[in-house]
N, C-alpha and C positions, 0 to 999 in steps of 0.2 A: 700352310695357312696364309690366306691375304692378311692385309696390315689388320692391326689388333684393336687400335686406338689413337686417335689424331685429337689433339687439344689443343688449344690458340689462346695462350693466355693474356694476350695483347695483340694488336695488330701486325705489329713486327715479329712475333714470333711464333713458330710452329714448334708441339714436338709430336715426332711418331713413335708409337710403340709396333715392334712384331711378333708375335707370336713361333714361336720355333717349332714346328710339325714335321717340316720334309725335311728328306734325307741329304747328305751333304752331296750327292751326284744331282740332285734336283735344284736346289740351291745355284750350285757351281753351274749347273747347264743352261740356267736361267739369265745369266748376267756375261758382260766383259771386263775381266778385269787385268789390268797390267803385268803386263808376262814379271815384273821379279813378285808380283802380290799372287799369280799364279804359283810361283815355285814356293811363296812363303807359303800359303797354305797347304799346299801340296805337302810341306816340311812340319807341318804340324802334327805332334805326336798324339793332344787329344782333339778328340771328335767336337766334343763343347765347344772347343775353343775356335773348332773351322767351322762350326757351324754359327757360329756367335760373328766372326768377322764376316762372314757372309752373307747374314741376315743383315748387318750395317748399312752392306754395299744394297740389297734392295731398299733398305730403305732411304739411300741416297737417291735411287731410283725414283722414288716416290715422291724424293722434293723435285725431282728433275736435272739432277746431277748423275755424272757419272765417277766412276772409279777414278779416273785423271783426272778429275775435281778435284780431289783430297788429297792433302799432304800433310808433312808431321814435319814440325819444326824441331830443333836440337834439345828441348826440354820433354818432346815424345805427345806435345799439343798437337791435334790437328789445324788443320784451317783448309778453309775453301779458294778458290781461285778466284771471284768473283769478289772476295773482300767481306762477305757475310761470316758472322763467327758461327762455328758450333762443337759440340759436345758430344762424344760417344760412348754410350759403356751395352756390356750385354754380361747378363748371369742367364747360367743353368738354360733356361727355354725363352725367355726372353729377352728381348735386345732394343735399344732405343736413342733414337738423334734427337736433338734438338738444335734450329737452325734459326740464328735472329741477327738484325742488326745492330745488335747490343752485344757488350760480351753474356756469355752462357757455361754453365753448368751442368752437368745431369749425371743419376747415377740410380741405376737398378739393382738391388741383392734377394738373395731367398731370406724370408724368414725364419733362420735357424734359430734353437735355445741354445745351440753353443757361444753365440754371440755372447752371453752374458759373463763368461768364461773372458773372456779380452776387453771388455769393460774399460777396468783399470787401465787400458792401453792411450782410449781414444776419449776419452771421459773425465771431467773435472769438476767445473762450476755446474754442470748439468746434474749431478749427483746432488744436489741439493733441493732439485725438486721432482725428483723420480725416486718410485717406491717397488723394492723388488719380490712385494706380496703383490703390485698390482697385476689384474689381470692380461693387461695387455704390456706390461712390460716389455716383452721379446720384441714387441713390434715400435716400443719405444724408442729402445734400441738400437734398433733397423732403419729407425725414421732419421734418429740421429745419426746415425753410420751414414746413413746418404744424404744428408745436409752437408754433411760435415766432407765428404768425397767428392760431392758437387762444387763447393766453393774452393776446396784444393785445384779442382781439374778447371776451376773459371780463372781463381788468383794466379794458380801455373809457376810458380815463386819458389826454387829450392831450397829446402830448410825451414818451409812451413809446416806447423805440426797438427794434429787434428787435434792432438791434449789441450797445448798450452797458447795455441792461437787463434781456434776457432771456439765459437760459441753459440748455443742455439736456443735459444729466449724461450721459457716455457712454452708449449702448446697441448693443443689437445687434438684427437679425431673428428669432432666436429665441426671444429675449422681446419680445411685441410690447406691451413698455410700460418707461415711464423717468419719472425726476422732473425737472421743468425749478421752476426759480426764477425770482422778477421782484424785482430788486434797483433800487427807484424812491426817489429822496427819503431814504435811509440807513433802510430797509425794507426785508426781507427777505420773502418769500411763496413758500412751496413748493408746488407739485400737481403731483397725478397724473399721467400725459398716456398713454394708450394709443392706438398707431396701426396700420394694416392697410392691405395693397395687393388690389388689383383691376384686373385689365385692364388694365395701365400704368398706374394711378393710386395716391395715397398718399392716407388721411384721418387724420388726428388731433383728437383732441379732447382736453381741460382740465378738469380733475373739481376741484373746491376741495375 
């Protein structure tokens, strides 16, 4: 499937969503990508997972980049060649960049109920005003999970925890956006975070 969804939620920044349909020999025949990123995928023992890095590289495509655009710095961040930051994650069928001149965020998951099960993991101050008779709980959850993976993968900072140093300021679904803070080191950092469902999925992204 073509691109899924294109959103521009400032002038400076784009993010594309893709859709996951075609097979990974479709995918792969579609693009160029650098012979060790050929052999890594080639090396890849699940299908999700080459199909998921795949889908990336079209959507670098899409901004106008190619595969030698991107690179991962020693903490496993990407960054672009050009000096533009951005962000990549991809779950299950869907996958998604975000590219701005601002630092950036983003992050996709399925909405599963096991999530509620790991809670306690990624979960603190936010338990204070979520309710686990509410209906949409799961997707509370999920909203949280990717605010909170969004701002990990913008701050980039090893030894930040999603419990004890992120934070995600009440919201609801009818504004689909809220402010989360990263309280690191007796520093405070507030952003943006705007999030949206799809098809049983959640994505959030991290605006500085």
């Amino acid at each position: 499937m073509p691109l899924y969804k294109t959103i521009t939620p400032n002038s400076q920044t784009t993010v594309k969503i893709w859709k996951i349909s075609e097979s990974c020999d479709e995918l792969l025949n579609a693009i160029t990508l650098k012979p060790e990123n050929v052999k890594r995928v080639l090396g890849m023992k699940s299908e999700l997972h080459q199909k998921g890095f795949l889908s990336v590289r079209h959507l670098l495509a899409e901004f106008g980049y190619q595969d030698t655009d991107l690179y991962y710095d020693t903490n496993g961040k990407p960054h672009l060649k050009d000096g533009k930051y951005i962000s990549i994650t991809h779950s299950y069928t869907f996958s998604a960049v975000v590219v701005s001149n601002y630092v950036v965020g983003i992050d996709v998951e399925k909405q599963r109920d096991k999530i509620a099960m790991i809670a306690h993991k990624f979960i603190d101050y936010e338990f204070d005003y979520l309710n686990e008779e509410d209906v949409d709980y799961i997707k509370k959850l999920t909203t949280i999970w990717c605010v909170k993976e969004s701002l990990y993968k913008l701050f980039a900072t090893p030894g930040l925890s999603f419990k004890e140093h992120c934070l995600v300021i009440p919201f609801t679904f009818e504004e689909p956006s809220t402010t989360a803070w990263i309280d690191y080191e007796n520093k405070k950092h507030g952003y943006k975070i705007n999030f949206l469902e799809f098809e049983g999925f959640t994505c959030a992204y991290a605006l500085a």
